[in-house]
LOTORSE-489613 format. One record per residue (C-alpha): residue in one letter; x, y, z; residue number from 1. Coordinates in nm, 3 decimals, always signed. Example, Ala and Ser with C-alpha at 12.3 -4.5 7.8 and 13.67 -1.06 7.14 Angstrom:
<sites>
{resn = a&x = +1.230&y = -0.450&z = +0.780&resi = 1};
{resn = s&x = +1.367&y = -0.106&z = +0.714&resi = 2};
</sites>
This chain:
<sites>
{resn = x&x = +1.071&y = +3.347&z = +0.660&resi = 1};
{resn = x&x = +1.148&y = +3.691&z = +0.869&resi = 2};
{resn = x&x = +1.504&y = +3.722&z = +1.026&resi = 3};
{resn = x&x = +1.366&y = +3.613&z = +1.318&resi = 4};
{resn = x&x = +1.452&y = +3.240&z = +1.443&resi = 5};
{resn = x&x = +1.161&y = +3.044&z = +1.308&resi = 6};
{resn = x&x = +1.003&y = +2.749&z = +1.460&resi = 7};
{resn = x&x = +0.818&y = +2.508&z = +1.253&resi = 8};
{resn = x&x = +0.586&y = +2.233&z = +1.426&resi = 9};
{resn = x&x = +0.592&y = +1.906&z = +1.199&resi = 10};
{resn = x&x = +0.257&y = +1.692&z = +1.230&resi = 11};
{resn = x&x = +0.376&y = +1.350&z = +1.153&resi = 12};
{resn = x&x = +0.642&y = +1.193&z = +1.175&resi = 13};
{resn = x&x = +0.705&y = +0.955&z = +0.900&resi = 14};
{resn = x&x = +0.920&y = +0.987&z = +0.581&resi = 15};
{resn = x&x = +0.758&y = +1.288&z = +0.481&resi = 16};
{resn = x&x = +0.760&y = +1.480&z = +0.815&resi = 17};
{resn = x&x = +1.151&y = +1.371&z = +0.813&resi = 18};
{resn = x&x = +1.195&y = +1.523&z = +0.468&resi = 19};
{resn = x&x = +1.027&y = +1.826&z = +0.504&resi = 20};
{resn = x&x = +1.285&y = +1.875&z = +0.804&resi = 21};
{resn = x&x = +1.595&y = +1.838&z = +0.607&resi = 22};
{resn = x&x = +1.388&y = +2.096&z = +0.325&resi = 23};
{resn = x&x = +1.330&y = +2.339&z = +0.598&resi = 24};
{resn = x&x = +1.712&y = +2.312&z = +0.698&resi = 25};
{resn = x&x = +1.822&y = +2.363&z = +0.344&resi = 26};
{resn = x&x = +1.631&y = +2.704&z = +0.315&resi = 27};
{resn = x&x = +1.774&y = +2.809&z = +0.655&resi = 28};
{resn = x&x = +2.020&y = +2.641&z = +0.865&resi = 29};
{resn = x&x = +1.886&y = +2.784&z = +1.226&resi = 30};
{resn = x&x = +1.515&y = +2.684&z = +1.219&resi = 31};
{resn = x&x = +1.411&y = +2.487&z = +1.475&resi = 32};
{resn = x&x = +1.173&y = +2.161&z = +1.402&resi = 33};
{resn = x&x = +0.948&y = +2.025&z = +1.624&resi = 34};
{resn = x&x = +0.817&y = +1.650&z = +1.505&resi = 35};
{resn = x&x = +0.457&y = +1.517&z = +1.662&resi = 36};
{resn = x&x = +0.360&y = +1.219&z = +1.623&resi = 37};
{resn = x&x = +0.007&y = +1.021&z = +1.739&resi = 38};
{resn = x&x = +0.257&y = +0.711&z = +1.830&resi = 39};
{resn = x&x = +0.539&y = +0.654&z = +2.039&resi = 40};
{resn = x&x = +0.796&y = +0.585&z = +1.795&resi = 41};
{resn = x&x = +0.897&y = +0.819&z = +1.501&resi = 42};
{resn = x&x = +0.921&y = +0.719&z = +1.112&resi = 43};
{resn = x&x = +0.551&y = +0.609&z = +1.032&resi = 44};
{resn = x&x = +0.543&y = +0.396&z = +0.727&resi = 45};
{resn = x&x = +0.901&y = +0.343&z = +0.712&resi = 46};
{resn = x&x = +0.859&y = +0.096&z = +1.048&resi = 47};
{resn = x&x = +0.449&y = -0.021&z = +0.959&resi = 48};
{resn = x&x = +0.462&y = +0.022&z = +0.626&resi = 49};
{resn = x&x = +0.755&y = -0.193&z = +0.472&resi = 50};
{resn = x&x = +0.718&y = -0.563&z = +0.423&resi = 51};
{resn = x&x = +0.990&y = -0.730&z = +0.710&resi = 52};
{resn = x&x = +1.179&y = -0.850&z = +0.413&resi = 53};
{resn = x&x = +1.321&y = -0.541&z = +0.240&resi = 54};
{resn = x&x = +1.523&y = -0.496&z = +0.548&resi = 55};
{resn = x&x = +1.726&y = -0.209&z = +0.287&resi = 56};
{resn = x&x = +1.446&y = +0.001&z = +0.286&resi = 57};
{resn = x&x = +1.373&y = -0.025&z = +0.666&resi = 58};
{resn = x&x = +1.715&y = +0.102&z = +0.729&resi = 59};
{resn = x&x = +1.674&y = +0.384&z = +0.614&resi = 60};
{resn = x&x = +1.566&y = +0.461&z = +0.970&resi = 61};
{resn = x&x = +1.934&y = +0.490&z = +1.106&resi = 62};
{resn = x&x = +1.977&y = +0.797&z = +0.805&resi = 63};
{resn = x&x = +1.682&y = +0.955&z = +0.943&resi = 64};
{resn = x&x = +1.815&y = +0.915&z = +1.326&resi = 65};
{resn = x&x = +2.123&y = +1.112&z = +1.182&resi = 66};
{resn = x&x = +1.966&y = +1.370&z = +0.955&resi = 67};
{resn = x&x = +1.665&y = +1.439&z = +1.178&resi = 68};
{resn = x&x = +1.703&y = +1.389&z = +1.544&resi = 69};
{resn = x&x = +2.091&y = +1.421&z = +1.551&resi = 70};
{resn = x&x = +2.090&y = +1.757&z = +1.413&resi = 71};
{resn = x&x = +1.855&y = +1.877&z = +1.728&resi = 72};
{resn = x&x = +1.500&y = +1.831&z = +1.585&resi = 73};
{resn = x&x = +1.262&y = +1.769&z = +1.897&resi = 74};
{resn = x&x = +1.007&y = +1.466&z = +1.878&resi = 75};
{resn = x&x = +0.762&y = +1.486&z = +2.057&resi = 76};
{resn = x&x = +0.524&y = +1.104&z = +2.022&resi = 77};
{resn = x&x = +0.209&y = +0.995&z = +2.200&resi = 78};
{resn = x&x = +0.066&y = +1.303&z = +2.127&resi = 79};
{resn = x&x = -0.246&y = +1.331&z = +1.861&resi = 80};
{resn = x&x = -0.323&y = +1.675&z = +1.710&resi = 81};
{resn = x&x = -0.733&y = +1.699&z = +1.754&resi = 82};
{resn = x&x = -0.715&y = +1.509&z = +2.100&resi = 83};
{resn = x&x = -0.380&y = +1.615&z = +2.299&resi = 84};
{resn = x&x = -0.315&y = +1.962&z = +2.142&resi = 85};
{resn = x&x = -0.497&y = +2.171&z = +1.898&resi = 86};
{resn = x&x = -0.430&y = +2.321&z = +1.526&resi = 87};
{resn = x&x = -0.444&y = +2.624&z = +1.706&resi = 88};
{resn = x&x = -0.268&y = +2.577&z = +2.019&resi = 89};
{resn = x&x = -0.006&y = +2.476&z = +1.683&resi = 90};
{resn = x&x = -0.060&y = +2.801&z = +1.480&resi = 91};
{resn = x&x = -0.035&y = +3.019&z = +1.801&resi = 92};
{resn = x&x = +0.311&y = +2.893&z = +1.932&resi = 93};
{resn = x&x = +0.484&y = +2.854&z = +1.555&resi = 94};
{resn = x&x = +0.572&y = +3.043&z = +1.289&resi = 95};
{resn = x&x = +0.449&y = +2.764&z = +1.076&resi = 96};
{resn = x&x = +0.303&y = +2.427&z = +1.086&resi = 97};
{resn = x&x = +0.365&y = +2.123&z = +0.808&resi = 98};
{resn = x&x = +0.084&y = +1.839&z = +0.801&resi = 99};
{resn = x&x = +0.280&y = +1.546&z = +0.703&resi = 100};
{resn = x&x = -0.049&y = +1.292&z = +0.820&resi = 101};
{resn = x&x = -0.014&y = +1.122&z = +0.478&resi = 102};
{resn = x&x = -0.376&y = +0.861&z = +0.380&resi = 103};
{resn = x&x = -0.410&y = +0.687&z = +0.683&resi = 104};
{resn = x&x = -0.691&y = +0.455&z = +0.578&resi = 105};
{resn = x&x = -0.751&y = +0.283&z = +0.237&resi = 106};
{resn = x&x = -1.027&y = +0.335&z = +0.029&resi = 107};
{resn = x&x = -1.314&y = +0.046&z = +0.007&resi = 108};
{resn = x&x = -1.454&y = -0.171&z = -0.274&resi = 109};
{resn = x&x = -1.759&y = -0.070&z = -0.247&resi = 110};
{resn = x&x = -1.911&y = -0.404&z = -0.322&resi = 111};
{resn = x&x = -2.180&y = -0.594&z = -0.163&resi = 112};
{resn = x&x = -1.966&y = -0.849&z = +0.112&resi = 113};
{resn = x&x = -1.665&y = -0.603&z = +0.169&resi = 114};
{resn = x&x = -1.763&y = -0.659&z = +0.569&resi = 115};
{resn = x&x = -1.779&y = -1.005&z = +0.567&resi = 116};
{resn = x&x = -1.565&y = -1.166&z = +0.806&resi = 117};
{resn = x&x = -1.200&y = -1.290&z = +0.648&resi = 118};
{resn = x&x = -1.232&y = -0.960&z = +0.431&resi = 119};
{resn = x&x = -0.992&y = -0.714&z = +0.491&resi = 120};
{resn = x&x = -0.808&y = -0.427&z = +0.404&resi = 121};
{resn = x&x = -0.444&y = -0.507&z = +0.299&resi = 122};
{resn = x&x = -0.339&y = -0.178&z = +0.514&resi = 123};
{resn = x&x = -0.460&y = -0.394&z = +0.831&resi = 124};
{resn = x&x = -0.256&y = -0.692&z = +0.703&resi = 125};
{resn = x&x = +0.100&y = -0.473&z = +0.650&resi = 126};
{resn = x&x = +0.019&y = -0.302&z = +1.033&resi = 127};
{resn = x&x = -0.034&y = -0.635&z = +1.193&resi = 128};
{resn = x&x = +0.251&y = -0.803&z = +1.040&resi = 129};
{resn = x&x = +0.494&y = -0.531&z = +1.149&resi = 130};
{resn = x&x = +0.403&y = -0.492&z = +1.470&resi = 131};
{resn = x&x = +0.188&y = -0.177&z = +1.462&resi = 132};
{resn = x&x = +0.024&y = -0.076&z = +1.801&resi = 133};
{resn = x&x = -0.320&y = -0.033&z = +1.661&resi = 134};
{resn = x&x = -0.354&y = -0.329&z = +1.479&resi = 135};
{resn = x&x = -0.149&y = -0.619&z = +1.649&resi = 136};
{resn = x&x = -0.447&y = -0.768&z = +1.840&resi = 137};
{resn = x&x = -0.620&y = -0.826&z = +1.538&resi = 138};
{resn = x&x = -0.682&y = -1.224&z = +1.472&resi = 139};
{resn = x&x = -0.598&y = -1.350&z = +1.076&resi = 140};
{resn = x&x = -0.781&y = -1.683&z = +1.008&resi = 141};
{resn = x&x = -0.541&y = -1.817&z = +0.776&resi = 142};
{resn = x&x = -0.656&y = -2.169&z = +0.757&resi = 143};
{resn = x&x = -0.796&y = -2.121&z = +0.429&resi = 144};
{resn = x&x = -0.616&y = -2.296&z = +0.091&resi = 145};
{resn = x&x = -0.660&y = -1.983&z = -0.105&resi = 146};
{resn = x&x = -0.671&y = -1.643&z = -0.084&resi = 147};
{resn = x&x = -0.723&y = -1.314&z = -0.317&resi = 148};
{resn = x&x = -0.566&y = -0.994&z = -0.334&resi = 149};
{resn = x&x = -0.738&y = -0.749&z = -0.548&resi = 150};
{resn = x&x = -0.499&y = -0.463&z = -0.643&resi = 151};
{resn = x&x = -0.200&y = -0.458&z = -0.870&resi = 152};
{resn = x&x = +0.047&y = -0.213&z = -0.682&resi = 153};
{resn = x&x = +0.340&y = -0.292&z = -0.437&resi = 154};
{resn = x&x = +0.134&y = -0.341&z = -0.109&resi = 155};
{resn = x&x = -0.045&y = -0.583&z = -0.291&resi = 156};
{resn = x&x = +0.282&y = -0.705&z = -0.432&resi = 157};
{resn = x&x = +0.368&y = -0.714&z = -0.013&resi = 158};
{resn = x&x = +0.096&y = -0.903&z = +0.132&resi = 159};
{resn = x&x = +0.123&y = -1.195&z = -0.164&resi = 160};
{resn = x&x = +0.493&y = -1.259&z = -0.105&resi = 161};
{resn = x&x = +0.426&y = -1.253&z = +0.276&resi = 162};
{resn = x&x = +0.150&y = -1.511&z = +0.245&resi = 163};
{resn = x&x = +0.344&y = -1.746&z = +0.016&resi = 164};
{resn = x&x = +0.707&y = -1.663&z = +0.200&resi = 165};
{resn = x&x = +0.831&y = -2.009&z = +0.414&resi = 166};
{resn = x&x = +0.909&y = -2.035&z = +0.755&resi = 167};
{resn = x&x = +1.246&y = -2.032&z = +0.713&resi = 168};
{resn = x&x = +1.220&y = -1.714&z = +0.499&resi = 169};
{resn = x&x = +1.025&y = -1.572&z = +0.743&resi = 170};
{resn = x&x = +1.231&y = -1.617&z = +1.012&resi = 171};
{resn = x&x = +1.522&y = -1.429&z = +0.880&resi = 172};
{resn = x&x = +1.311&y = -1.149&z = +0.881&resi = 173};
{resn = x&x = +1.206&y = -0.854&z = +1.113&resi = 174};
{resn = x&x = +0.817&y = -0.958&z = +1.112&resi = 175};
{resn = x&x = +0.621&y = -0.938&z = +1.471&resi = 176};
{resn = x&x = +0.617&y = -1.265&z = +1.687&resi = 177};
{resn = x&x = +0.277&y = -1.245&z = +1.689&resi = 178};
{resn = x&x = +0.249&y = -1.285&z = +1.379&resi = 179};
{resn = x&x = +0.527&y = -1.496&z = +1.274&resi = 180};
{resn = x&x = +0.376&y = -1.753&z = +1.476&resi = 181};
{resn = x&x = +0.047&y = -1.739&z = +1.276&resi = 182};
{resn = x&x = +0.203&y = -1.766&z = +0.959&resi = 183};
{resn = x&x = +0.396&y = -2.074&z = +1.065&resi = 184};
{resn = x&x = +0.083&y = -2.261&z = +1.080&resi = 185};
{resn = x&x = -0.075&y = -2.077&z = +0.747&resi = 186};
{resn = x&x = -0.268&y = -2.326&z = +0.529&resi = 187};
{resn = x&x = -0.240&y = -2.063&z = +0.227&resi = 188};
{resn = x&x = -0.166&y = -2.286&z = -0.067&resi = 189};
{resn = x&x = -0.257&y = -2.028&z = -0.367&resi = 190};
{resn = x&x = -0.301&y = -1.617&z = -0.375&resi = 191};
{resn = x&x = -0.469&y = -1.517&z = -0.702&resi = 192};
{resn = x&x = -0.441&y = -1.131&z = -0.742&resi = 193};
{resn = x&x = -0.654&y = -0.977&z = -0.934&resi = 194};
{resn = x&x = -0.616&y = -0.646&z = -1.130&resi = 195};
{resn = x&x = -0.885&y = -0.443&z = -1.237&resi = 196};
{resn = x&x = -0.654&y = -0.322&z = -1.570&resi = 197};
{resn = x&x = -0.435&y = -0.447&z = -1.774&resi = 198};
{resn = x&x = -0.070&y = -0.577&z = -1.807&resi = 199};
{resn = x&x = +0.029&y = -0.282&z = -1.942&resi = 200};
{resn = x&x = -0.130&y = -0.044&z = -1.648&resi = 201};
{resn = x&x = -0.017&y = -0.244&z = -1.379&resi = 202};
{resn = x&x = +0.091&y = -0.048&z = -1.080&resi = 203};
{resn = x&x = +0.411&y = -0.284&z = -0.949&resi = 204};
{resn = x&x = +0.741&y = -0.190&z = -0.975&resi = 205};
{resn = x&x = +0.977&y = -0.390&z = -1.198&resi = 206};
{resn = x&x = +1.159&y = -0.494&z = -0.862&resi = 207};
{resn = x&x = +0.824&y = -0.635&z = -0.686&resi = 208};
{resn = x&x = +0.745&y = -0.813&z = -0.958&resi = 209};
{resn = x&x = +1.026&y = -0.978&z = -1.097&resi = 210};
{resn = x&x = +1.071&y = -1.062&z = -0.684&resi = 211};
{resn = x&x = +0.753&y = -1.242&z = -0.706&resi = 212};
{resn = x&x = +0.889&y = -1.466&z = -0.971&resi = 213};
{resn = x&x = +1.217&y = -1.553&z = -0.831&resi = 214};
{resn = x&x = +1.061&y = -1.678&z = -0.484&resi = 215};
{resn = x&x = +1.207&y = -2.013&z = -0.367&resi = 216};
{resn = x&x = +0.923&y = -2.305&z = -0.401&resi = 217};
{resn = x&x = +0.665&y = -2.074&z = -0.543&resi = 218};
{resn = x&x = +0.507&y = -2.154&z = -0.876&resi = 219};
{resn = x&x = +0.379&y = -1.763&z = -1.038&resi = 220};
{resn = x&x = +0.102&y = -1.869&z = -1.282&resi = 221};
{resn = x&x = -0.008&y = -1.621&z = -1.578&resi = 222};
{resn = x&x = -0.268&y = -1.640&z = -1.863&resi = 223};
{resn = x&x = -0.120&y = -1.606&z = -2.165&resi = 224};
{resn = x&x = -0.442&y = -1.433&z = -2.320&resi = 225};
{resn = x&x = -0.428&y = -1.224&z = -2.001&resi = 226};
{resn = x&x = -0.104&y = -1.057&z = -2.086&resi = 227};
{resn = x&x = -0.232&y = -1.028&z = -2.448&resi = 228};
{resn = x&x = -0.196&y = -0.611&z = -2.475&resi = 229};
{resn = x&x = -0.514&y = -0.471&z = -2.661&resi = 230};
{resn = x&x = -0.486&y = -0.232&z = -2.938&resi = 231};
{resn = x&x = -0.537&y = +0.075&z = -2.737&resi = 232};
{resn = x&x = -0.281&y = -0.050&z = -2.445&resi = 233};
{resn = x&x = -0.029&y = -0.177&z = -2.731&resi = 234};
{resn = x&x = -0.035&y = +0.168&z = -2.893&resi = 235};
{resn = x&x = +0.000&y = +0.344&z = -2.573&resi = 236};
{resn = x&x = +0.305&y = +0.116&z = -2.441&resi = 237};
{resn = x&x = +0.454&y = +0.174&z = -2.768&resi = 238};
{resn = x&x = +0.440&y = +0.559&z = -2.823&resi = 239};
{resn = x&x = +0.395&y = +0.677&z = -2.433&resi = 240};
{resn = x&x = +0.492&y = +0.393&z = -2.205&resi = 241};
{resn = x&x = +0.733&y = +0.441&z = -1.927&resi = 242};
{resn = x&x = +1.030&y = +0.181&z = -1.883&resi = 243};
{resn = x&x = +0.865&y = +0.003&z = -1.593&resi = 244};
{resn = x&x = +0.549&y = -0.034&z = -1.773&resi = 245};
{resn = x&x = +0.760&y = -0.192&z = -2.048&resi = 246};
{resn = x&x = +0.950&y = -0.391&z = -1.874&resi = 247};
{resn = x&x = +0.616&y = -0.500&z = -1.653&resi = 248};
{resn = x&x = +0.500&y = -0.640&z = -1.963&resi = 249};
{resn = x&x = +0.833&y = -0.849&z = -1.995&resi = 250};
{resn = x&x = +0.821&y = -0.974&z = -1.705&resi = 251};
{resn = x&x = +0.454&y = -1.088&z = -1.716&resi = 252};
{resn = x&x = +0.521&y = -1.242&z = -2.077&resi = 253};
{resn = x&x = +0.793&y = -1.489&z = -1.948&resi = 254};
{resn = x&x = +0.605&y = -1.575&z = -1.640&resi = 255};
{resn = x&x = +0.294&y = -1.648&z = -1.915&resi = 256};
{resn = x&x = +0.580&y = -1.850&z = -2.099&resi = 257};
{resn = x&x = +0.665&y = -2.115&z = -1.802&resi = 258};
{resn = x&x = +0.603&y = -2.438&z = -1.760&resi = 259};
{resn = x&x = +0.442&y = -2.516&z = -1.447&resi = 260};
{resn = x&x = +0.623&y = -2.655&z = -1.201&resi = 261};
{resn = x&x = +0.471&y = -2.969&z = -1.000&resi = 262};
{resn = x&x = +0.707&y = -2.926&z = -0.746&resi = 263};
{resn = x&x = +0.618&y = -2.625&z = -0.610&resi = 264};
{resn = x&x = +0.482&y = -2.579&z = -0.238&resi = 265};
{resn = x&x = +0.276&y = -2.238&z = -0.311&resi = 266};
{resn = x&x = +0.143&y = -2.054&z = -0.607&resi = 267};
{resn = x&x = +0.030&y = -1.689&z = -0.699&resi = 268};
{resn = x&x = -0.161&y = -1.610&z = -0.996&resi = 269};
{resn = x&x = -0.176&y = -1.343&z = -1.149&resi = 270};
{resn = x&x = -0.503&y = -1.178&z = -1.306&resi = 271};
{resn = x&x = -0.582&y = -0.907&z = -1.552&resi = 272};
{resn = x&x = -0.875&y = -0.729&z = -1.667&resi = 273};
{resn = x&x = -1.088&y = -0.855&z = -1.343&resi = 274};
{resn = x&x = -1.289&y = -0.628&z = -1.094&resi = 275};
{resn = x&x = -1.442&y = -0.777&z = -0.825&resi = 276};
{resn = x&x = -1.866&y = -0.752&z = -0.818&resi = 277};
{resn = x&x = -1.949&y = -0.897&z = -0.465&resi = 278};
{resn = x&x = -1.787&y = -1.103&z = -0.219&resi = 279};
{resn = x&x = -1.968&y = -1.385&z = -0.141&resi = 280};
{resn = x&x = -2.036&y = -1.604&z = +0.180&resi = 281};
{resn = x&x = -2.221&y = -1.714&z = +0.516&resi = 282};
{resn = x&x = -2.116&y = -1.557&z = +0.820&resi = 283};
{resn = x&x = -1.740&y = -1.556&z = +0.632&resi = 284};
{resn = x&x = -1.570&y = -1.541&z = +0.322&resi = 285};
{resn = x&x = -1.607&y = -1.821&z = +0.092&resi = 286};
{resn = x&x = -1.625&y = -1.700&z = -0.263&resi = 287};
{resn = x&x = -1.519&y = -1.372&z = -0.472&resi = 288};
{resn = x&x = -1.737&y = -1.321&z = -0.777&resi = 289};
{resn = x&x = -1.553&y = -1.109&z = -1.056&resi = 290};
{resn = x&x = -1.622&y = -0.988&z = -1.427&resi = 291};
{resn = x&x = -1.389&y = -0.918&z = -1.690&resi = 292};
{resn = x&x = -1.291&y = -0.557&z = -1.818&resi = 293};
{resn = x&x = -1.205&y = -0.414&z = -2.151&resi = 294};
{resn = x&x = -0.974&y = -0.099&z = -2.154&resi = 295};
{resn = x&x = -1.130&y = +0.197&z = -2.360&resi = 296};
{resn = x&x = -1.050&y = +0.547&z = -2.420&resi = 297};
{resn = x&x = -1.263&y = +0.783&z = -2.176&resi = 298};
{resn = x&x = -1.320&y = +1.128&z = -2.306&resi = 299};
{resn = x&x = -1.027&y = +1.265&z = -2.104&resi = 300};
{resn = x&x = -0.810&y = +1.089&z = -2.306&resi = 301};
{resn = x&x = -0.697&y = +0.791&z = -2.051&resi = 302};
{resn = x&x = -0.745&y = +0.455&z = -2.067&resi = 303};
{resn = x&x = -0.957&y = +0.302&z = -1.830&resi = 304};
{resn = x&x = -1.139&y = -0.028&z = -1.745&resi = 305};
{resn = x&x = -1.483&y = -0.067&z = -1.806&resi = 306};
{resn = x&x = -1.719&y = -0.405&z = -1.796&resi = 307};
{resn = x&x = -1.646&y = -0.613&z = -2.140&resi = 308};
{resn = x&x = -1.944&y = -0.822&z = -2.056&resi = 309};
{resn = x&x = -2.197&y = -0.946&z = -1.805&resi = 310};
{resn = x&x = -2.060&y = -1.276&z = -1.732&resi = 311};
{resn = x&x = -1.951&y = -1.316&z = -1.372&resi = 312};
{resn = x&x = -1.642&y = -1.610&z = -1.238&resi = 313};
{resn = x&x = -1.660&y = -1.731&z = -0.927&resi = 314};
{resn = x&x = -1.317&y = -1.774&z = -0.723&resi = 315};
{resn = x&x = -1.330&y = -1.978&z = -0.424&resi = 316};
{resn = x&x = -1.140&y = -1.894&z = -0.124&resi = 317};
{resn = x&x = -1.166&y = -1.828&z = +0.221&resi = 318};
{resn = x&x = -0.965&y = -1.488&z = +0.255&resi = 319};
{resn = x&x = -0.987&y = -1.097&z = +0.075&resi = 320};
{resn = x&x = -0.731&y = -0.849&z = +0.063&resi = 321};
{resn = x&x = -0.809&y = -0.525&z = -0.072&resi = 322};
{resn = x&x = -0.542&y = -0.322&z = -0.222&resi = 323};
{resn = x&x = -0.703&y = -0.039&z = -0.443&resi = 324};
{resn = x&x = -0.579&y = +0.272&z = -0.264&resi = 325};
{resn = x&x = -0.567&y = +0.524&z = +0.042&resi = 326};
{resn = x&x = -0.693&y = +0.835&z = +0.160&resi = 327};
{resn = x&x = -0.654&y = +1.093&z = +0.403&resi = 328};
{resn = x&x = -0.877&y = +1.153&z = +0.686&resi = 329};
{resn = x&x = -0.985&y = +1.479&z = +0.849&resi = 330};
{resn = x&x = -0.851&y = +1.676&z = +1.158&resi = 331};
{resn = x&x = -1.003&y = +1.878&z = +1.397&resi = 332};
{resn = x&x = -0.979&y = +2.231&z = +1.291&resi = 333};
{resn = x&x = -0.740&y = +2.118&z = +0.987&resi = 334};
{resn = x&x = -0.962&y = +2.235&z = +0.639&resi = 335};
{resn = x&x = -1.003&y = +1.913&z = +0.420&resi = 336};
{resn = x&x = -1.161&y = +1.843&z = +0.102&resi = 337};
{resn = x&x = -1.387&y = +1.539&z = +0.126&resi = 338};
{resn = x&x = -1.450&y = +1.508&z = -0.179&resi = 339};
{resn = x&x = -1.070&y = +1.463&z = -0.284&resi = 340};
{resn = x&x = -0.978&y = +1.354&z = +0.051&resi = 341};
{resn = x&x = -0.729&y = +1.591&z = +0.103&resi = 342};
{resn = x&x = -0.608&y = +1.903&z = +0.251&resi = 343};
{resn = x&x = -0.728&y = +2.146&z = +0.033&resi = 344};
{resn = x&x = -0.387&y = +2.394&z = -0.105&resi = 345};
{resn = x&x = -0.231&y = +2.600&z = -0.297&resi = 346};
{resn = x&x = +0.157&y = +2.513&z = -0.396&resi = 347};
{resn = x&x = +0.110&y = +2.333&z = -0.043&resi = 348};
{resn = x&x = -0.003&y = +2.567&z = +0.142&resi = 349};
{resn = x&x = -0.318&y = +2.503&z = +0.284&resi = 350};
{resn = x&x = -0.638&y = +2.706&z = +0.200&resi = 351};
{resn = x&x = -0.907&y = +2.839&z = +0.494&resi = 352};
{resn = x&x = -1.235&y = +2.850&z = +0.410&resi = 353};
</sites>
C-alpha cells in the first residue's frame, strides 16, 4: 500500500469480510474499511449459519461489533454488488476491493429425484431455522416418521440434532418462531445419516459428534460392521490420521458398543460406506435407494469411495437432506472459474482474463 490513506471496499460481510478487516488493520492502522453486504444485517453465517443451540459460537457477534464496527469500519447492507453498485463503480472509488462472498449455494446430488418435493438442501434447512430473510417463507412438511441426511460433516451434524432436539430444548434456544412452532408439532421419530465414506473419513468434529451421543432421550444407533476400518483406512488412521479422525473412530466404536435403549423418544443412525443412487417417490419423497461403497486407493494417492457392489437398499422416509458441500456463485463483472467454482487467484489476488 502507497503512503497515501487507503480505502478498501469489503464485499461481504460475514466472518471472513470481518477478518480480513482486522488483517487490513494489522498491516496499517489508518486504512479505512468499507463492509457491503446483500442483507440488512452484518455477520453472514455467523447469524444463518450456526445451529440456535451453540449460542457460544453465535456470540461471537458482540467481538465482531467491537473489533469491526467500533473501531470506525462503515457497513453499508441492502446493497448487492451486480444489482445496486458495480465491480467497477468498486475498483474506481478504492484502492482495493476484498470478495469475502464465501459458497453461497450447496452443491447437488446429482441423482435422479433430487427435485422431488420433501427433498432439500440442508443449506435451506439451517437459513429457515435461523431466521434468514430469503428462506423463512419456505414450508417444511415434517409429518414424516423418518428422515435422511446424506453427508457426514457438521451441517449435517446441525440439521440431525435440530430434528431430534425436544421442545423444551428448543425453546431455550435462539431458533425463529416460525419455525419453532413447526418443530413443536414434528412427527420425526428417526434421522438415518448416511455417509458416502468411511468411519475413519468422516467429516464431523469430535465435538458434533460426541454431542450427538450425549442428547437427552435420543437413542444414536451404529453398525458395528459399519465402523469396522478396512485395511487401507486402518493403515492410514494409523500412520497419517489426524487426532479428530482418531478420536471419530472412538467415538463411533462406543456408540457401535451400546445397548439400545427402549426408552428413548428419537433415534439417529448413523451410516457408513452408503451413497445415495436415486430418490424415490410420487409427487413426494417416500423412499431413498442407496448402495454400499468400498474405499480404494485412486492413483493420486487418496482414498476414496467407489461402488463395492450392485446391490441397492431401500430406506423409507418421507424427508431428504443433502449435506455434501457448497460452492460459490458468479458476479457480475467479478472473473470466476466455473469449473472450480471459484474466483480464480493468485496468493488471493484475483486474476483478469
Amino acid at each position: 500500500m502507497t503512503d497515501a490513506v487507503p480505502r478498501v471496499a469489503i464485499v461481504g460481510a460475514g466472518p471472513a469480510g470481518a477478518f480480513a478487516a482486522a488483517s487490513l488493520w494489522r498491516m496499517r492502522r489508518d486504512v479505512e474499511v468499507d463492509l457491503f453486504e446483500r442483507l440488512p444485517t452484518p455477520w453472514g453465517l455467523l447469524r444463518g449459519g450456526v445451529a440456535p443451540d451453540h449460542q457460544e459460537i453465535k456470540r461471537l457477534d458482540d467481538t465482531f461489533d467491537r473489533e469491526t464496527l467500533a473501531r470506525g469500519c462503515r457497513f453499508f447492507g441492502n446493497v448487492e454488488v451486480g444489482t445496486d453498485i458495480s465491480h467497477e463503480e468498486l475498483m474506481r472509488h478504492y484502492s482495493a476491493v476484498i470478495y469475502a462472498t464465501g459458497a453461497q449455494t450447496d452443491k447437488s446430488l446429482g441423482i435422479p429425484g433430487e427435485d422431488l418435493p420433501g427433498s432439500w438442501a440442508a443449506t435451506e434447512f439451517v437459513a429457515w431455522y435461523n431466521g434468514h430473510p430469503d428462506y423463512r417463507d419456505l414450508v417444511f412438511d415434517l409429518s414424516p416418521q423418518r428422515a435422511v441426511v446424506i453427508g457426514n460433516g457438521n451441517v449435517a451434524a446441525d440439521v440431525t440434532r435440530m430434528l431430534v432436539l425436544s421442545p423444551a430444548e428448543l425453546e431455550r434456544t435462539d431458533v425463529a418462531d416460525h419455525a419453532l412452532e413447526a418443530l413443536r408439532e414434528s412427527q420425526v421419530e428417526e434421522v438415518v445419516v448416511l455417509g458416502r465414506r468411511g468411519p475413519a473419513q468422516a467429516a464431523f468434529t469430535s465435538a458434533e459428534l460426541r454431542e450427538l451421543g450425549r442428547m437427552d432421550g435420543v437413542d444414536v444407533r451404529v453398525d458395528p460392521e459399519e465402523v469396522e476400518l478396512d485395511p487401507l483406512s486402518k493403515r492410514w488412521l494409523d500412520v497419517d490420521g489426524t487426532f479428530t479422525a482418531r478420536k471419530n473412530v472412538q467415538l463411533l466404536r462406543e456408540f457401535a458398543a451400546r445397548p439400545e435403549d427402549p426408552d428413548a423418544r428419537r433415534r439417529i443412525v448413523l451410516r457408513f460406506l452408503r451413497s445415495p443412487v436415486e430418490i424415490r417417490g410420487d409427487g413426494r419423497v417416500d423412499a431413498v435407494d442407496i448402495r454400499r461403497n468400498q474405499i480404494v486407493q485412486a492413483d493420486d494417492g487418496i482414498l476414496r469411495p467407489r461402488p463395492a457392489d450392485d446391490e441397492i437398499e431401500t430406506i423409507d422416509c418421507g424427508l431428504v437432506f443433502r449435506s455434501v458441500g457448497y460452492r460459490a456463485v458468479p458476479l457480475p463483472g467479478v472473473p470466476f472459474d466455473e469449473r472450480s467454482y471459484v474466483l480464480p487467484n493468485e496468493r488471493g489476488r484475483v486474476l483478469t482474463p
